[in-house]
N, C-alpha and C positions, 0 to 999 in steps of 0.2 A: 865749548858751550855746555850748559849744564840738562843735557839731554840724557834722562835716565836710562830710555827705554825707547823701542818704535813699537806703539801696538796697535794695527791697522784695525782691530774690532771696537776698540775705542772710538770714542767722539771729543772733538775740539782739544781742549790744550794735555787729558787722557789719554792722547797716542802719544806722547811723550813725555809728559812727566809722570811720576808717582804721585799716591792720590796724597798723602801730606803736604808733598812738593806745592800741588794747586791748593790744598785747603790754604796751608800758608799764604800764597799769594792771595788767594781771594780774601782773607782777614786781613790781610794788608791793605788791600786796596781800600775795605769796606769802614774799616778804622780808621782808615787814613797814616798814621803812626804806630808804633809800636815795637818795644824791644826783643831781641831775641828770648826771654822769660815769658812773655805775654803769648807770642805766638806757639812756644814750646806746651804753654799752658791749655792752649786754645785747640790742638793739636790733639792733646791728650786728654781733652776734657772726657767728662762721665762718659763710657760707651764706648771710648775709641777701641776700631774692631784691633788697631796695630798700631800701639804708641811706640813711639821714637825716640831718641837720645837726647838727650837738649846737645850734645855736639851737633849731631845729625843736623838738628833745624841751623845751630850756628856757624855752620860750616858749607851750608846750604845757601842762608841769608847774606852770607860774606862774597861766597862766588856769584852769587846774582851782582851785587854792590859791584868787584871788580871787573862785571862785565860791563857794568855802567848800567844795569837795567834796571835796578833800584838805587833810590840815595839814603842814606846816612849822614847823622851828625853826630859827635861827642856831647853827651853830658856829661857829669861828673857826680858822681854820688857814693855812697858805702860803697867801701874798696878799691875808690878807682873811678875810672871813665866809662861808659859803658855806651855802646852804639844803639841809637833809635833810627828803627829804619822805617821807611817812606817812599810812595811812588815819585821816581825819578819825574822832571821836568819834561825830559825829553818823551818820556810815557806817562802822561797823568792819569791814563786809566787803563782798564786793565786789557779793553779791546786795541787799543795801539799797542803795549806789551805784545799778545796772541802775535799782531802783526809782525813785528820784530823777527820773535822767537821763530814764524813760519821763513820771513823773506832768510834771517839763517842757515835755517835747517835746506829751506833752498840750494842756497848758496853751497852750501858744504854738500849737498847733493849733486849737482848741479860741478863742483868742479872735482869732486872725489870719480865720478864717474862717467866724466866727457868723454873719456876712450868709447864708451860702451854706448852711451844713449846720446852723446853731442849735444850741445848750446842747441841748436835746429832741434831739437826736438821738444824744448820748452818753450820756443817762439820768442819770436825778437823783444814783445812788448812785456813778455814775465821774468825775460833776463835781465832787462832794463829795470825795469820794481825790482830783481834780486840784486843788481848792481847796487841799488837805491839811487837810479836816476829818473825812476820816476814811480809817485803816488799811486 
């Protein structure tokens, strides 16, 4: 999963990703579309306190895509084909994403350290949402 960091003095999707990581997503979602050049742009606009690589974002926007959590399609233009990416179907916005990314980070919590804290300790109805067997 593409979890930067845990930083519990943070708030919302900032205890886990790095803050290009969300600007990114949130240009995506609020564009709707857009290449990895756009966002790499967006990223780095006038001010940015910590501009980043145009690998960094496309290597970032890729591992989102292969985790299925955003979509992508081929255009074709100067040079070649190049990916525009978009919020997936399965997450049209960005509050269902957050959802995801939490039931997750659950999950991989949740079975990395069942020795220590047990399924019973998250309760039967939060295992069941991290299973995704239920809303």
């Amino acid at each position: 999963m593409l979890i930067g960091k845990v930083d519990l003095e943070a708030t919302g999707l900032g205890m886990f990703l790095y803050p290009y990581q969300q600007d990114a997503l949130n240009y995506l979602y609020d564009v709707g579309e857009a290449n990895s050049r756009e966002v790499w742009l967006h990223i780095n606009r006038d001010g940015a306190p910590d501009p980043k690589s145009r690998a960094a974002v496309i290597n970032y926007l890729q591992g989102l895509a292969e985790e299925w959590l955003i979509a992508y399609r081929e255009q074709s233009g100067k040079g070649g084909y190049h990916k525009v990416y978009s919020p997936s179907q399965e997450y049209p916005s960005l509050e269902g994403l957050e959802r995801e990314l939490v039931r997750r980070l659950l999950l991989k919590v949740a079975t990395e350290f069942n020795a220590v804290i047990g399924y019973r300790w998250l309760g039967e109805s939060t295992m069941n949402y991290v299973r995704g067997e239920e809303s």
